[in-house]
C-alpha positions in Angstrom: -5.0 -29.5 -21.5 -6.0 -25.5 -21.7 -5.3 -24.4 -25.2 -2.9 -21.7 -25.8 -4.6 -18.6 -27.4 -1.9 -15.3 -28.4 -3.0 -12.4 -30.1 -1.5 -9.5 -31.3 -1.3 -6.2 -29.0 -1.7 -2.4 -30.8 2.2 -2.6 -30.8 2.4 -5.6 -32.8 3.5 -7.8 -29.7 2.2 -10.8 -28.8 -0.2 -10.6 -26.2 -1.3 -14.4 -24.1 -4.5 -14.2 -22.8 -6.8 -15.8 -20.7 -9.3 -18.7 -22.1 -12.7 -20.2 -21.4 -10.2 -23.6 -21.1 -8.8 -22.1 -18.4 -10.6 -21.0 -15.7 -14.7 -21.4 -15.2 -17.1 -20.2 -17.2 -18.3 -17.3 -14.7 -15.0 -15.4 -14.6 -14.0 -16.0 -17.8 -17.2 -13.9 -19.2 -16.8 -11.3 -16.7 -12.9 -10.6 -17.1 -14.1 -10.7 -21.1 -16.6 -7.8 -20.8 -14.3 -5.8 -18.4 -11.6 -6.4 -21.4 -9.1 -8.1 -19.0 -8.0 -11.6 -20.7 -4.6 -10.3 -21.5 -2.4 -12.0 -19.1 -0.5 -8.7 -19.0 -2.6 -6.5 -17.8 -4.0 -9.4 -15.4 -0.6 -9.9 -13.6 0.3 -6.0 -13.4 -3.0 -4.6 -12.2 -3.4 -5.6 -7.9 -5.5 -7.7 -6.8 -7.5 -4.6 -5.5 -7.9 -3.0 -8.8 -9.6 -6.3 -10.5 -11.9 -6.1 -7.8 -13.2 -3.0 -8.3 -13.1 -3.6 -12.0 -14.8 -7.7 -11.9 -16.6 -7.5 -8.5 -15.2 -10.6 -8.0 -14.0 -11.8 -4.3 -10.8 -12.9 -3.3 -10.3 -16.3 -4.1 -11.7 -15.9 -7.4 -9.2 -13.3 -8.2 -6.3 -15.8 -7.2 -7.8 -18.4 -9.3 -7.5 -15.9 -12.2 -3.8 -14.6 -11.6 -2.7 -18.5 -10.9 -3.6 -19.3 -14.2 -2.2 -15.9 -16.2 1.0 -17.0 -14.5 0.8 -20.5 -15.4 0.4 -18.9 -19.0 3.6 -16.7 -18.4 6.2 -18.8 -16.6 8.5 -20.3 -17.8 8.9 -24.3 -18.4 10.3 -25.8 -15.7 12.7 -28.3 -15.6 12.8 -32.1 -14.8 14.9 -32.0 -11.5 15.2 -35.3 -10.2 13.4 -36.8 -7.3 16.9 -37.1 -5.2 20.4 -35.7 -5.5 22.1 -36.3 -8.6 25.1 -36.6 -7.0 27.1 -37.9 -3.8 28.6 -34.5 -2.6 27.6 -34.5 1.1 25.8 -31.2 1.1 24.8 -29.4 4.6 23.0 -26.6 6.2 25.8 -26.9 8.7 23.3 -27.7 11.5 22.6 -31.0 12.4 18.9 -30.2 13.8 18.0 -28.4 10.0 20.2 -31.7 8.3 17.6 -34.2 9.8 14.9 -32.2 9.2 15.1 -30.7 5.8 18.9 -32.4 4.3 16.7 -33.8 1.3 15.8 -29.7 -0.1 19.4 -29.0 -0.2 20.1 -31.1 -3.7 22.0 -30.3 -6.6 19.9 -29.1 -9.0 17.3 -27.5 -7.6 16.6 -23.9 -6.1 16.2 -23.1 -2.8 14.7 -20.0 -1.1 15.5 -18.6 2.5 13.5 -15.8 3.3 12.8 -13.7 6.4 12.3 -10.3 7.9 15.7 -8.3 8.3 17.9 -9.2 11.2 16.5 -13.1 11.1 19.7 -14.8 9.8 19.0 -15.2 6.3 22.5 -14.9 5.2 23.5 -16.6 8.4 22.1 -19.5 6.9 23.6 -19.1 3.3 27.1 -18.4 5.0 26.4 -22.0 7.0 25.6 -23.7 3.9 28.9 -22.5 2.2 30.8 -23.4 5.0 30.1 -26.7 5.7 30.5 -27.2 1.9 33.3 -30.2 1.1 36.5 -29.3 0.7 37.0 -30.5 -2.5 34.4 -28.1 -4.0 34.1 -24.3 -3.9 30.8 -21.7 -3.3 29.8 -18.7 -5.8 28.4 -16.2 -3.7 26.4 -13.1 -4.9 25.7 -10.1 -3.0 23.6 -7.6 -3.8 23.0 -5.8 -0.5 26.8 -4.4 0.9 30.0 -6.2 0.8 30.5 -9.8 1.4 30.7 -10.9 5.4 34.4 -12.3 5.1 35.1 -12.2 8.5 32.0 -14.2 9.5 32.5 -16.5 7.1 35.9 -17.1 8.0 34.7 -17.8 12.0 32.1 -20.4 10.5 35.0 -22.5 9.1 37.5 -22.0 11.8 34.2 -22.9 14.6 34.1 -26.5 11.9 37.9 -27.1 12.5 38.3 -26.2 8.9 40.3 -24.0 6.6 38.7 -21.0 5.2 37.3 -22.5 2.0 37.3 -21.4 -1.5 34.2 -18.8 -2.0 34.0 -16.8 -5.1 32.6 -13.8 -4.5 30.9 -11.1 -6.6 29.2 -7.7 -5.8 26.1 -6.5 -7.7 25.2 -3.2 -7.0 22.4 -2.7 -9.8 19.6 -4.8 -11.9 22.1 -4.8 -14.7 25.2 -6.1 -13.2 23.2 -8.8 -11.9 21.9 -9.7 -14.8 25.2 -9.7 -16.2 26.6 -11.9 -13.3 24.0 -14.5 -13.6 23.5 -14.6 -17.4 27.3 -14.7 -18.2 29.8 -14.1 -15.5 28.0 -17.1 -13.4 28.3 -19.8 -16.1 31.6 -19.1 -17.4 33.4 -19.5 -13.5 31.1 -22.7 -13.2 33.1 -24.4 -16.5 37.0 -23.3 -14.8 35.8 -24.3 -11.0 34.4 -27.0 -9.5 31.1 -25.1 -8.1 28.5 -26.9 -5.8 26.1 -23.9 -4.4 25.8 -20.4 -5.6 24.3 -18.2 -3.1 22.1 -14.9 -4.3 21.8 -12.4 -1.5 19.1 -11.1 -2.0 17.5 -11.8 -5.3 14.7 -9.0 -4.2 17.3 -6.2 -3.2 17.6 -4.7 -7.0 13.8 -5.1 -7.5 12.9 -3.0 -4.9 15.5 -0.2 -4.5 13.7 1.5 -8.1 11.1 1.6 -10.7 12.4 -1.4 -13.1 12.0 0.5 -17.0 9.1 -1.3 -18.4 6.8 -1.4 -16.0 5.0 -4.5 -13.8 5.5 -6.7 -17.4 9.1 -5.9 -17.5 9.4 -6.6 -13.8 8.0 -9.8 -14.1 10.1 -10.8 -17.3 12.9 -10.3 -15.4 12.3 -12.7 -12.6 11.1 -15.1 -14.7 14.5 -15.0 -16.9 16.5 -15.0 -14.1 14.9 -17.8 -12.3 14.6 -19.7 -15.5 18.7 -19.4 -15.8 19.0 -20.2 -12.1 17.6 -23.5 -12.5 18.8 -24.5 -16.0 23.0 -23.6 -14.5 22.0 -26.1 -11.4 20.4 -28.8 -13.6 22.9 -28.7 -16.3 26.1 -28.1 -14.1 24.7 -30.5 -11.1 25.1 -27.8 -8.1 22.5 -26.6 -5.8 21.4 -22.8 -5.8 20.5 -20.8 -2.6 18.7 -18.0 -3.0 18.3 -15.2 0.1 14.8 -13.6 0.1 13.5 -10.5 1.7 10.0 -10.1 3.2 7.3 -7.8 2.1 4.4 -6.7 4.0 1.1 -7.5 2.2 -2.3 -5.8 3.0 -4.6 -8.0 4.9 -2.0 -11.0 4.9 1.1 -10.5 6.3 4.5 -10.6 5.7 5.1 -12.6 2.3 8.4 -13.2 0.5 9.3 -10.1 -2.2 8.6 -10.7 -5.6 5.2 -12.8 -5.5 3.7 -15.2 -7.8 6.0 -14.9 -10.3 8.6 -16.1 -8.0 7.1 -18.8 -6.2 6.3 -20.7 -9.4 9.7 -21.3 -10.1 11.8 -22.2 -7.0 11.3 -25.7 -5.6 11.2 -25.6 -1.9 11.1 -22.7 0.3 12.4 -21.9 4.3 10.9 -19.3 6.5 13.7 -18.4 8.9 11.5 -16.1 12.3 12.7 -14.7 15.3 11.2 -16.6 18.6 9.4 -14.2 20.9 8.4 -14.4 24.4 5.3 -14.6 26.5 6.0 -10.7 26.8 6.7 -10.6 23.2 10.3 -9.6 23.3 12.5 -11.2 20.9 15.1 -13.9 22.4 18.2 -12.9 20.2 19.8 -16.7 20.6 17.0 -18.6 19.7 15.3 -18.8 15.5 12.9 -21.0 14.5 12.8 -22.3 10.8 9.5 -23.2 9.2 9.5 -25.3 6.1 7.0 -23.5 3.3 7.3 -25.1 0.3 8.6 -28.6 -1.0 7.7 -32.0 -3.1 9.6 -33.9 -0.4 8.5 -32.5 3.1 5.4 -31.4 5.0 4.7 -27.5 4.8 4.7 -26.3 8.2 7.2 -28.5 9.5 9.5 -26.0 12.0 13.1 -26.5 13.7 14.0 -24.3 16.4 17.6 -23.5 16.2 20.2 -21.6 18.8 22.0 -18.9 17.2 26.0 -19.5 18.4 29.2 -18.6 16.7 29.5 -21.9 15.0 25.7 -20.5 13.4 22.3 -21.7 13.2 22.6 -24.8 15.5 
């Protein structure tokens, strides 16, 4: 196990950095004569900044901000293996139920993310929808007022009443914050909450400069991923959480918020749009591509229709 060195930074803060433990040798001496074993200043300079400081190539650099992250994040909790509980959760699709039923468990975090227009919140609606009766939703908009009227056709399409969603509007970092760190957990103790939906978590984090800086940025996410997964351990529910995509130099369209991110949610679904041989987008058909999970195979993909009743 890599031992854990801190230090103290010119304002008296601790400072993690990086250690020969943790990464080989080689990069370890050259990110110590360039000065750059602070985790900080590893995980807020780009990728194309270190290599023009280091020299180093790609997939060294990766190796490097992998482990300052390690470093940074937060501990994650047990979750266990399957649900913790028998409360029939659904994506409100029986194609995306066979194929991915076991990511949607209480307890864990589970990120939807897409380019705009791809049915992200489609799919969170679904999920809320198809939710049992005897439970309620908590959903959390961040981008515009919540779809009420959509919702409301997803139920009536299941033969359903409209069922209980609490909804709140965050129009800023802060009241987000403040929604998730104390709103959030006092409505899960008076209501019998199953998922809480975020949509988006990256809205507020891209709309302005977050005061602090890249560190800050990256304090935040981790804070409010951390009490993401501790409410849906602790109060047995499941947490959706909508994702925006970002278009990274020389890879492609990546989910927002990086690294950071992708170390703390548990599994991960790419919803696309389905083109055809002329490359035009067919407006009924998505296809949903599983990224990330300790269950599943990566890459495994459902092609849904999209119908009033939803992602089918």
């Amino acid at each position: 196990m890599s031992s854990l060195k801190v230090t103290k930074g010119t304002d008296g803060r601790h400072v993690e950095v990086i250690t020969a433990d943790d990464i080989p040798g080689n990069l370890y001496n050259v990110l110590s004569l360039n000065n750059l074993t602070s985790c900080e200043k590893l995980m807020i300079s780009s990728n194309y900044e270190l290599a023009d400081k280091t020299s180093l190539c790609a997939a060294d650099i990766q190796l490097i901000k992998h482990a300052a992250t390690c470093k940074l994040a937060p501990v994650i909790l047990p979750v266990a293996s399957v649900s913790r509980s028998n409360i029939g959760l659904s994506f409100g699709s029986p194609n995306l139920d066979a194929a991915f039923m076991t990511l949607l468990q209480t307890g864990t975090l589970l990120e939807i993310w897409g380019e705009a227009g791809s049915g992200k919140s489609q799919l969170a609606l679904q999920i809320c929808s198809a939710l049992n009766p005897n439970f309620c939703s908590a959903y959390i908009t961040t981008e515009g007022k919540f779809p009420a009227a959509r919702f409301e056709q997803l139920c009536k399409c299941r033969g359903s009443p409209v069922l209980p969603c609490e909804v709140q509007q965050c129009n800023s970092l802060e009241s987000l914050n403040n929604c998730i760190f104390k709103q959030l957990p006092l409505l899960i103790k008076v209501k019998p909450i199953k998922v809480v939906v975020i949509d988006s978590i990256a809205a507020q984090f891209r709309c302005g400069e977050v005061d602090g800086g890249g560190l800050r940025r990256a304090q935040i996410i981790r804070s409010i991923g951390q009490q993401l997964k501790y409410l849906a351990f602790e109060h047995d529910l499941s947490v959706v959480v909508v994702n925006q995509a970002t278009n990274v130099p020389d890879v492609g369209m990546q989910p927002a918020l990086g690294l950071t991110w992708s170390y703390i949610i548990n599994s991960r679904m790419h919803i696309q749009k389905v083109h055809n041989n002329q490359g035009d987008v067919i407006s009924s058909l998505r296809s949903v591509v599983l990224d990330k999970s300790s269950s599943i195979r990566k890459g495994l993909s459902v092609t849904c229709c999209l119908k009033d009743a939803g992602l089918i």
